[in-house]
TORKOL-4160 file (C-alpha; in steps of 0.2 Angstrom, whole numbers, padded with zeros to 4 digits, m for minus):
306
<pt num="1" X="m0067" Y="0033" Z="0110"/>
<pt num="2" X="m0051" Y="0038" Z="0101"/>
<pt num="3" X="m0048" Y="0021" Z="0096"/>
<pt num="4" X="m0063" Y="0021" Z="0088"/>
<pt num="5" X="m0062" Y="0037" Z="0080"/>
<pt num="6" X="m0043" Y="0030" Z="0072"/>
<pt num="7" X="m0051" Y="0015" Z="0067"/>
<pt num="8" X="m0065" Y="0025" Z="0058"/>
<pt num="9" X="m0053" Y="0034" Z="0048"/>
<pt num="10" X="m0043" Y="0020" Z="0043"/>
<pt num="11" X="m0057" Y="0010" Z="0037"/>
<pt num="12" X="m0061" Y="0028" Z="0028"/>
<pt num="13" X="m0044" Y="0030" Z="0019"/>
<pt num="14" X="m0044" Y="0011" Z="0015"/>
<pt num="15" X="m0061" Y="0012" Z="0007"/>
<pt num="16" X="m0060" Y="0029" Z="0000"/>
<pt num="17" X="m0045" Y="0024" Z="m0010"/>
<pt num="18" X="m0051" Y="0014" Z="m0023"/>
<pt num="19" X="m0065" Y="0027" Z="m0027"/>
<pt num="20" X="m0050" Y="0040" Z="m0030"/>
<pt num="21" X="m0043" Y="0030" Z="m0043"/>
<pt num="22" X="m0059" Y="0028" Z="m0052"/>
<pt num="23" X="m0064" Y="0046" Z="m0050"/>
<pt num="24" X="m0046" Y="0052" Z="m0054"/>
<pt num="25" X="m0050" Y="0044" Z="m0069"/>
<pt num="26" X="m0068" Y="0051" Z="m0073"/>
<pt num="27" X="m0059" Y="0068" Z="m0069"/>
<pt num="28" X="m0044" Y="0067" Z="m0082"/>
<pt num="29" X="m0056" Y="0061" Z="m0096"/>
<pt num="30" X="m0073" Y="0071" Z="m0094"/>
<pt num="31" X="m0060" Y="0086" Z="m0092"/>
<pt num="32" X="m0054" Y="0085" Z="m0113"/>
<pt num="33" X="m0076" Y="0079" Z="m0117"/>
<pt num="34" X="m0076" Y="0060" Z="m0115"/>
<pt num="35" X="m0089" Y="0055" Z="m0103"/>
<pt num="36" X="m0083" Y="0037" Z="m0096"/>
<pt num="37" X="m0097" Y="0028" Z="m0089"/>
<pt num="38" X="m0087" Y="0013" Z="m0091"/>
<pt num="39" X="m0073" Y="0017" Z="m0074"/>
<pt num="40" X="m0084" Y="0001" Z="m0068"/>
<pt num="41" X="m0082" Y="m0010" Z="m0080"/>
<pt num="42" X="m0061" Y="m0005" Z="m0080"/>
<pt num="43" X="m0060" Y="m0008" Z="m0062"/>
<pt num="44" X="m0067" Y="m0024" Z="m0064"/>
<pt num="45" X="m0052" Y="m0030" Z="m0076"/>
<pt num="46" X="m0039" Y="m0019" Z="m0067"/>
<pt num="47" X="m0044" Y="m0028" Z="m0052"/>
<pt num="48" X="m0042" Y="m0046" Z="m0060"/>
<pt num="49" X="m0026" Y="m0040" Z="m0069"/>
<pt num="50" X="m0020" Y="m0036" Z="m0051"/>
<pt num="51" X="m0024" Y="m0050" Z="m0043"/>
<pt num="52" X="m0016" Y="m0062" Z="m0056"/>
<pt num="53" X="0000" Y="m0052" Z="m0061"/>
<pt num="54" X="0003" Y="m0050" Z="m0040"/>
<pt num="55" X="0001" Y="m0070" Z="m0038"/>
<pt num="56" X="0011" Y="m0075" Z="m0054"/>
<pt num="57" X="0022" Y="m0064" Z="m0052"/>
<pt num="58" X="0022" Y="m0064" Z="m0031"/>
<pt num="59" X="0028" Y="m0047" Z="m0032"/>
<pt num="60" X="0012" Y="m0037" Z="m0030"/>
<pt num="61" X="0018" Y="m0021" Z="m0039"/>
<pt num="62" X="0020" Y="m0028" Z="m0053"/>
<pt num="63" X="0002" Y="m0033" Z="m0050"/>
<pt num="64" X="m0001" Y="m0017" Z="m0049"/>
<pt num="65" X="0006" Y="m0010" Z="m0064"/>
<pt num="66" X="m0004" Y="m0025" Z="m0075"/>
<pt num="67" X="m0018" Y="m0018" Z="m0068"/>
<pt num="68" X="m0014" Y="m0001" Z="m0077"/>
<pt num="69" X="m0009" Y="m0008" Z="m0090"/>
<pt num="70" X="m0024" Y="m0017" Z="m0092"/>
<pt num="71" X="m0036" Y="m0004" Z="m0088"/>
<pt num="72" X="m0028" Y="0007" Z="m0104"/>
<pt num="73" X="m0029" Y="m0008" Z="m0114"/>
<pt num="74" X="m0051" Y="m0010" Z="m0110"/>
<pt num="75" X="m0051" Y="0009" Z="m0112"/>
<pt num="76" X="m0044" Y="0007" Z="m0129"/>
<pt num="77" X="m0060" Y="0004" Z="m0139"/>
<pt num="78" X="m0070" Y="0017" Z="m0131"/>
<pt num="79" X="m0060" Y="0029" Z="m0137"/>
<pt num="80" X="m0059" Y="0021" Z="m0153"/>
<pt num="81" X="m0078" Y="0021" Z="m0153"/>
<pt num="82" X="m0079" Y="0039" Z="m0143"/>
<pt num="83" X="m0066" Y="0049" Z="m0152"/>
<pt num="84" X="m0063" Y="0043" Z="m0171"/>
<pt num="85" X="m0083" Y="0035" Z="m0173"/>
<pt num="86" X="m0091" Y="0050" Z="m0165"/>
<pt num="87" X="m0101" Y="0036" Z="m0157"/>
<pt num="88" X="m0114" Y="0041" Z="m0142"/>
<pt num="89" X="m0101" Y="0040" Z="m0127"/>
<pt num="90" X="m0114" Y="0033" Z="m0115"/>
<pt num="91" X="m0119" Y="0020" Z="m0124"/>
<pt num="92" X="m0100" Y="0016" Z="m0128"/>
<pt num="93" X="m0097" Y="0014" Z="m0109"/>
<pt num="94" X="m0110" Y="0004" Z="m0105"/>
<pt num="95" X="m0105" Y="m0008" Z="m0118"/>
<pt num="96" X="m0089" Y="m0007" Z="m0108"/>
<pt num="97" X="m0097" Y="m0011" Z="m0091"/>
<pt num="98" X="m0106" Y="m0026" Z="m0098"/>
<pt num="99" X="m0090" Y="m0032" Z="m0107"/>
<pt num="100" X="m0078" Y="m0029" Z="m0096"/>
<pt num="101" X="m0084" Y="m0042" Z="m0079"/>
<pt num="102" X="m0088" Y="m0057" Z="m0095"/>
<pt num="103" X="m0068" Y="m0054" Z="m0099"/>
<pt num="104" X="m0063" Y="m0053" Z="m0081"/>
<pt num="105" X="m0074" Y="m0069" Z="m0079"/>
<pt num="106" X="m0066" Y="m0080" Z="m0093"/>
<pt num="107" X="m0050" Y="m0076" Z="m0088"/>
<pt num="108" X="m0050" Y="m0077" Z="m0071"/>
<pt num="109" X="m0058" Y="m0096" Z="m0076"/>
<pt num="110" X="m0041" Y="m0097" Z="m0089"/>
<pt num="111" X="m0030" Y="m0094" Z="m0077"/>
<pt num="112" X="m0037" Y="m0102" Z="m0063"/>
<pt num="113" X="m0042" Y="m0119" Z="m0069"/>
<pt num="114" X="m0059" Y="m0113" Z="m0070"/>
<pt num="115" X="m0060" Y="m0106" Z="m0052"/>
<pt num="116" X="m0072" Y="m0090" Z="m0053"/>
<pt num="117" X="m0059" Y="m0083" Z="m0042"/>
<pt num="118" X="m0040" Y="m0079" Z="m0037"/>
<pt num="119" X="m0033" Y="m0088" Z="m0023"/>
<pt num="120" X="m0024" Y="m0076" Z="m0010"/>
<pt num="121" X="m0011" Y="m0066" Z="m0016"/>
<pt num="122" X="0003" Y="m0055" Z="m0009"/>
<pt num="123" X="m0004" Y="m0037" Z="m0005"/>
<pt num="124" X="0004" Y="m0020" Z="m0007"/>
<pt num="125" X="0013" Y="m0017" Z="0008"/>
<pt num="126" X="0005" Y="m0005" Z="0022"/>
<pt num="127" X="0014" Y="0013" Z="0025"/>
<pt num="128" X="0021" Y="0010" Z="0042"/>
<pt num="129" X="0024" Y="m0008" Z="0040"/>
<pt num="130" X="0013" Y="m0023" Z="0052"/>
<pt num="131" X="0019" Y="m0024" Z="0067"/>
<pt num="132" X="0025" Y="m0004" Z="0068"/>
<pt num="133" X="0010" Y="0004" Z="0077"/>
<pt num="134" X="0006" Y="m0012" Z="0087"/>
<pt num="135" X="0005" Y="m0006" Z="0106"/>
<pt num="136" X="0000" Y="0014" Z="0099"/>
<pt num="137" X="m0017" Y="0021" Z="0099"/>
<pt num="138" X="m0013" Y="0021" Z="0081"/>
<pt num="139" X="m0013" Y="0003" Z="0078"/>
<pt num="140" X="m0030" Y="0002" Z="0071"/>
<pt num="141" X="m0025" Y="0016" Z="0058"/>
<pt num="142" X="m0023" Y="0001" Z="0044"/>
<pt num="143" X="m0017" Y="0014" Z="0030"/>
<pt num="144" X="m0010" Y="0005" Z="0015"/>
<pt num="145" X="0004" Y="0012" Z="0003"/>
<pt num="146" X="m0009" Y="0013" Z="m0013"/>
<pt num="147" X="m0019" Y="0026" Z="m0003"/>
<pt num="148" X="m0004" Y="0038" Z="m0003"/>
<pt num="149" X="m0001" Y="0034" Z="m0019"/>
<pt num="150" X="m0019" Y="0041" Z="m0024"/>
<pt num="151" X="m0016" Y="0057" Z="m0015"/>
<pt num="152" X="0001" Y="0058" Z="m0024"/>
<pt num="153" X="m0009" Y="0058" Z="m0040"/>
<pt num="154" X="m0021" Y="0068" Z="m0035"/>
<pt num="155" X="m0009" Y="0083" Z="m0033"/>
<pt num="156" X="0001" Y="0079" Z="m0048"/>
<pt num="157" X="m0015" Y="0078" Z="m0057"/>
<pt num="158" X="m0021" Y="0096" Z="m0051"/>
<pt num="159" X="m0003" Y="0105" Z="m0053"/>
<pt num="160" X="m0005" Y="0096" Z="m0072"/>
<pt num="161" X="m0022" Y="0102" Z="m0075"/>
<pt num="162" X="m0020" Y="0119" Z="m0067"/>
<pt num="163" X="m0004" Y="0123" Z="m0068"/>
<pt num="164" X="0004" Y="0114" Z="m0085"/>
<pt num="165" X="0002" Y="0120" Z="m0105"/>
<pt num="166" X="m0003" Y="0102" Z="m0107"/>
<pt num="167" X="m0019" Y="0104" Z="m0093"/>
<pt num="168" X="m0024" Y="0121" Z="m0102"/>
<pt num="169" X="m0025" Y="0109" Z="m0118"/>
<pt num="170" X="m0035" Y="0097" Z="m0111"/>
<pt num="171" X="m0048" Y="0111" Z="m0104"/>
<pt num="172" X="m0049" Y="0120" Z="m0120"/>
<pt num="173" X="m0054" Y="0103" Z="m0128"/>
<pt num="174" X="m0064" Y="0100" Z="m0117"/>
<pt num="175" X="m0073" Y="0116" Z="m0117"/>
<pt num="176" X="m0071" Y="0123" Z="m0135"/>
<pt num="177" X="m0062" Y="0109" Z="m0146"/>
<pt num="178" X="m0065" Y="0119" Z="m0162"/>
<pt num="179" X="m0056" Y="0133" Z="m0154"/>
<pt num="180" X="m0042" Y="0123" Z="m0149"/>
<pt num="181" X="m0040" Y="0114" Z="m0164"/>
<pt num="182" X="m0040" Y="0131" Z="m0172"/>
<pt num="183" X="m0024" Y="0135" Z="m0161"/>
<pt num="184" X="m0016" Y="0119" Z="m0167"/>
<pt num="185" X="m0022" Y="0108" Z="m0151"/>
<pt num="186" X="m0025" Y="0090" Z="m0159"/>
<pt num="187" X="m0040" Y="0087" Z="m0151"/>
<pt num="188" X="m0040" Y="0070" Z="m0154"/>
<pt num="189" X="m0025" Y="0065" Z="m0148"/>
<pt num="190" X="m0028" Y="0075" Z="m0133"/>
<pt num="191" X="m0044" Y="0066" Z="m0130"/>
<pt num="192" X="m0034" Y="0050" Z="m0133"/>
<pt num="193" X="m0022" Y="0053" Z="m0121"/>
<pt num="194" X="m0035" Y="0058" Z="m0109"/>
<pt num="195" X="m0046" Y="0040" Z="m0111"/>
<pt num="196" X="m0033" Y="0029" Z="m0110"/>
<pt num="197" X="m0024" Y="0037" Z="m0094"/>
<pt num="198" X="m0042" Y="0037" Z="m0087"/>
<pt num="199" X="m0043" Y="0018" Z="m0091"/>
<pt num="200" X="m0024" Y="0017" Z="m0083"/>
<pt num="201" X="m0031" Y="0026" Z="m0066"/>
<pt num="202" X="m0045" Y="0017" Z="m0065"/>
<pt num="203" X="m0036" Y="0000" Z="m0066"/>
<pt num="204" X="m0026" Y="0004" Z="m0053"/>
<pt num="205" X="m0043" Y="0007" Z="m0044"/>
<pt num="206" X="m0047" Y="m0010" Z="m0045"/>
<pt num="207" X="m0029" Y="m0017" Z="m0044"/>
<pt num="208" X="m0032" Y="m0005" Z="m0024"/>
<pt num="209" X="m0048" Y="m0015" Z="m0020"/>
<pt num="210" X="m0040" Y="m0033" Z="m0026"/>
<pt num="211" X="m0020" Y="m0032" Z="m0018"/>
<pt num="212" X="m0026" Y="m0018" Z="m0005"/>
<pt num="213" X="m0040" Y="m0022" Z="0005"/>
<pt num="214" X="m0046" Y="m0040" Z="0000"/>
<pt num="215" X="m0030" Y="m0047" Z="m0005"/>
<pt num="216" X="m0040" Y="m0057" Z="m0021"/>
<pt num="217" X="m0051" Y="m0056" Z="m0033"/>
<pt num="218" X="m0070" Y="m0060" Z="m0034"/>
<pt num="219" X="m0086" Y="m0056" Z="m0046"/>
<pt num="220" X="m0092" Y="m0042" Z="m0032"/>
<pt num="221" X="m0074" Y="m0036" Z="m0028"/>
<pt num="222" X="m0080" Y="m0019" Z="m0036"/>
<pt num="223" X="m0098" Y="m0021" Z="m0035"/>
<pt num="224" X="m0103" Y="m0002" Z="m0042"/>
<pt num="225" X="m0088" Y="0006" Z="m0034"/>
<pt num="226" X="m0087" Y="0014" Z="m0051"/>
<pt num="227" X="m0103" Y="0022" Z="m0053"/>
<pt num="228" X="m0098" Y="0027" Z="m0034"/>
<pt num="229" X="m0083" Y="0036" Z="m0044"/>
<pt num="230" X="m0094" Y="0045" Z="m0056"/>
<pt num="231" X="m0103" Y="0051" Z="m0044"/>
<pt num="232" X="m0088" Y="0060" Z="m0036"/>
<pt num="233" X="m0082" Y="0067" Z="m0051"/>
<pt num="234" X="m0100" Y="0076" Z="m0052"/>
<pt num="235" X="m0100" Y="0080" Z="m0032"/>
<pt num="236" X="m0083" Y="0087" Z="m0034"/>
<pt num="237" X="m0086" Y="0098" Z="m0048"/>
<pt num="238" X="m0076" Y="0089" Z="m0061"/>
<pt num="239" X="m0058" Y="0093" Z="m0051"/>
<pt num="240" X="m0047" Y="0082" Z="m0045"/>
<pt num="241" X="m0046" Y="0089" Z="m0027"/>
<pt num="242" X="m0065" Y="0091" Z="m0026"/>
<pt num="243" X="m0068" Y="0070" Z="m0032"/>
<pt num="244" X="m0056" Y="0068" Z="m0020"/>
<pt num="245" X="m0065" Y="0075" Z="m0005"/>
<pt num="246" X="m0078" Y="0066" Z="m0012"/>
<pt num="247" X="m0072" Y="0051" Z="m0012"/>
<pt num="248" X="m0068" Y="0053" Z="0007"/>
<pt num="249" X="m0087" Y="0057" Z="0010"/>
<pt num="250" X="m0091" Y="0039" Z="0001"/>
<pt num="251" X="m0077" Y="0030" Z="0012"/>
<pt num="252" X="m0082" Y="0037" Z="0026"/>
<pt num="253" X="m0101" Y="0029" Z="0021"/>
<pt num="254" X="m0094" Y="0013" Z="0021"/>
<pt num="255" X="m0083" Y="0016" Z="0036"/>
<pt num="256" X="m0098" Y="0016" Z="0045"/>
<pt num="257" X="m0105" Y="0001" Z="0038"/>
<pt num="258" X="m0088" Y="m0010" Z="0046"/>
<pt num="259" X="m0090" Y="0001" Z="0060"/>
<pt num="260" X="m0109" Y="0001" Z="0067"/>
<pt num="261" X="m0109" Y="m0018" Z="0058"/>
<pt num="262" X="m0098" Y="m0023" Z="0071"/>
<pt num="263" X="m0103" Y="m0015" Z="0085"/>
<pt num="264" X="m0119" Y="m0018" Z="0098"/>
<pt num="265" X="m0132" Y="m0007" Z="0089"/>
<pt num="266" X="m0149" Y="m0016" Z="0080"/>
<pt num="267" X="m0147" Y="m0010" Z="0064"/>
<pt num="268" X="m0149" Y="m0025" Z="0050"/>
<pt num="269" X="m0134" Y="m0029" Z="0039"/>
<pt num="270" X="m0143" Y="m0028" Z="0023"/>
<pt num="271" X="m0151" Y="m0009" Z="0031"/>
<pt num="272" X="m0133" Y="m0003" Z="0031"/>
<pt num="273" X="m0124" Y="m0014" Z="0015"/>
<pt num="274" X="m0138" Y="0002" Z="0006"/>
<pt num="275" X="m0130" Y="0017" Z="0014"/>
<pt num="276" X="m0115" Y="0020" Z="0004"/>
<pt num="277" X="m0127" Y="0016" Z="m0011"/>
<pt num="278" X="m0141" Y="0028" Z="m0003"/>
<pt num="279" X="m0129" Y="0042" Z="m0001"/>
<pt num="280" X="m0123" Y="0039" Z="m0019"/>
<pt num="281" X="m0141" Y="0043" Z="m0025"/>
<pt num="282" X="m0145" Y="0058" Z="m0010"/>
<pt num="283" X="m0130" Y="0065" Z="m0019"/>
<pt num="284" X="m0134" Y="0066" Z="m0035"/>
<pt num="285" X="m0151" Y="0072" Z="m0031"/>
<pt num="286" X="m0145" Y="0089" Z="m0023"/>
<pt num="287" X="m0128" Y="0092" Z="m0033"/>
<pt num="288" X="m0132" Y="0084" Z="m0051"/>
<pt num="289" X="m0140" Y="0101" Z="m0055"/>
<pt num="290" X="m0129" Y="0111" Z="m0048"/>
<pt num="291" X="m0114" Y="0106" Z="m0056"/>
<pt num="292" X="m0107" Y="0112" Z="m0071"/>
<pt num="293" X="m0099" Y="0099" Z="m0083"/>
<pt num="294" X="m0085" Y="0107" Z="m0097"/>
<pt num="295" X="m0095" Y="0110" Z="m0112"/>
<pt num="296" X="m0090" Y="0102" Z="m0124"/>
<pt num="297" X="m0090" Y="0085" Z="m0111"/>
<pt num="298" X="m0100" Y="0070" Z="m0120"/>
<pt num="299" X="m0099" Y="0079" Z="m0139"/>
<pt num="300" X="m0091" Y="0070" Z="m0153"/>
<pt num="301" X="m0079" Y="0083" Z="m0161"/>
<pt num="302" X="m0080" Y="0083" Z="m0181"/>
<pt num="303" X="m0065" Y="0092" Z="m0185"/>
<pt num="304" X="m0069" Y="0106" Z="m0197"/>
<pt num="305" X="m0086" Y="0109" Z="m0185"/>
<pt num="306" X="m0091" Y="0125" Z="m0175"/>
């Protein structure tokens, strides 16, 4: 019983991690008024850009950090298109969500002589090492370095937003930009900032399912873990700490897909491959309306506008 209790919160942590990037990253940008609809569509390229900078490289960190790097970079023109277009922010990120898996495609095919995935590459490295729990009740407890790195930045994220001049910017932005541009914020450089770091988080995101948990990269490797993402940041009230929690309920969803999957009970597969998708959806249903987004989140600013 205990081991299985320790086995399901591993296989909650591990899962959950990816999610908290992605919702991180939902979090940081809806908070300054750019909805990003396209987290999945970043994780996808993050994920690739983790995989392939791990395998070339064969130090998976700096896998890691490509996968950042490259997640910024695909966030790029929906900022460009969000911020200094005024273009409908939705529409913008689902242009990045259809883009993005075609772009992870080619060069996954580019760089892999035309294999539609990555071979095996080295993974970031687990907390307490492979062999350190091996005879505890705690062997099962498969916790990986990147899922403390997420509730690292989910601190550093709150203590920013709550507790910095910089996060008071980046709320008034995203609650009354013509105010805060009237005290000298630069709202768009603020919203910048905030797009591109959520396109950093959400790489990483993907980069956490590729060198983490599957150790390559695939077409399905994210497979609507982003929309999952979104649906945190809405279940946890746009905060970081709240899409964080949210994110353990989700992992937990899938936790019990690996664990009643594998155990003795009669429950088809493709009944429980639905239920973090189903929970998603119950989700949203009881909490989308209860939930209060910034203001200003999804509005074009025009500077000179009230």
């Amino acid at each position: 019983m205990i081991n299985n209790l320790i086995l399901l919160v591993g296989i909650t942590l591990m899962y959950s991690t990816p999610l908290v990037f992605g919702a991180l990253g939902g979090v940081v940008s809806e908070r300054s008024g750019v909805v990003n609809i396209g987290i999945e569509g970043m994780m996808v390229v993050g994920a690739l850009a983790g995989a392939a900078g791990s395998y070339y490289s064969g130090n998976p960190w700096v896998g890691f950090l490509a996968a950042g790097i490259c997640g910024a970079l695909i966030a790029l023109p929906h900022a460009i298109a969000s911020i200094s277009f005024a273009a409908d922010q939705t529409i913008s990120g689902v242009a990045i969500n259809m883009l993005a898996p075609g772009i992870a495609l080619f060069a996954c095919r580019a760089l892999f002589d035309g294999a539609a995935m990555t071979p095996v590459v080295p993974k970031l490295p687990k907390i307490f090492g492979e062999n350190a729990l091996v005879g505890t009740p705690f062997a099962s407890l498969n916790v990986n370095v990147s899922t403390v790195i997420a509730l690292a930045l989910t601190v550093l994220i709150w203590f920013v937003l709550y507790k910095t001049k910089w996060g008071l910017r980046v709320r008034a932005v995203g609650e009354h930009p013509a105010a805060a541009d009237t005290l000298g914020v630069n709202v768009y450089g603020v919203r910048y900032v905030c797009v591109l770091v959520s396109g950093m988080l959400a790489g990483f995101g993907g980069a956490s399912m590729s060198i983490a948990i599957m150790s390559q990269f695939t077409q399905t490797a994210i497979s609507g873990h982003g929309f999952i993402a979104m649906a945190a940041v809405i279940f946890g009230k746009w905060t970081p700490v709240g899409a964080y929690l949210a994110c353990l309920v989700f992992g937990f969803t899938q936790a019990l897909v690996v664990v009643l999957g594998g155990g003795n009970f009669a429950i088809p597969s493709s009944i429980l491959s639905m239920l973090p998708y189903i929970i998603t959806i119950i989700v949203l249903v009881l909490f989308v309306g209860r939930s209060v987004a910034p203001k200003a989140n999804g509005t074009p600013y025009i500077k000179g506008s009230r």
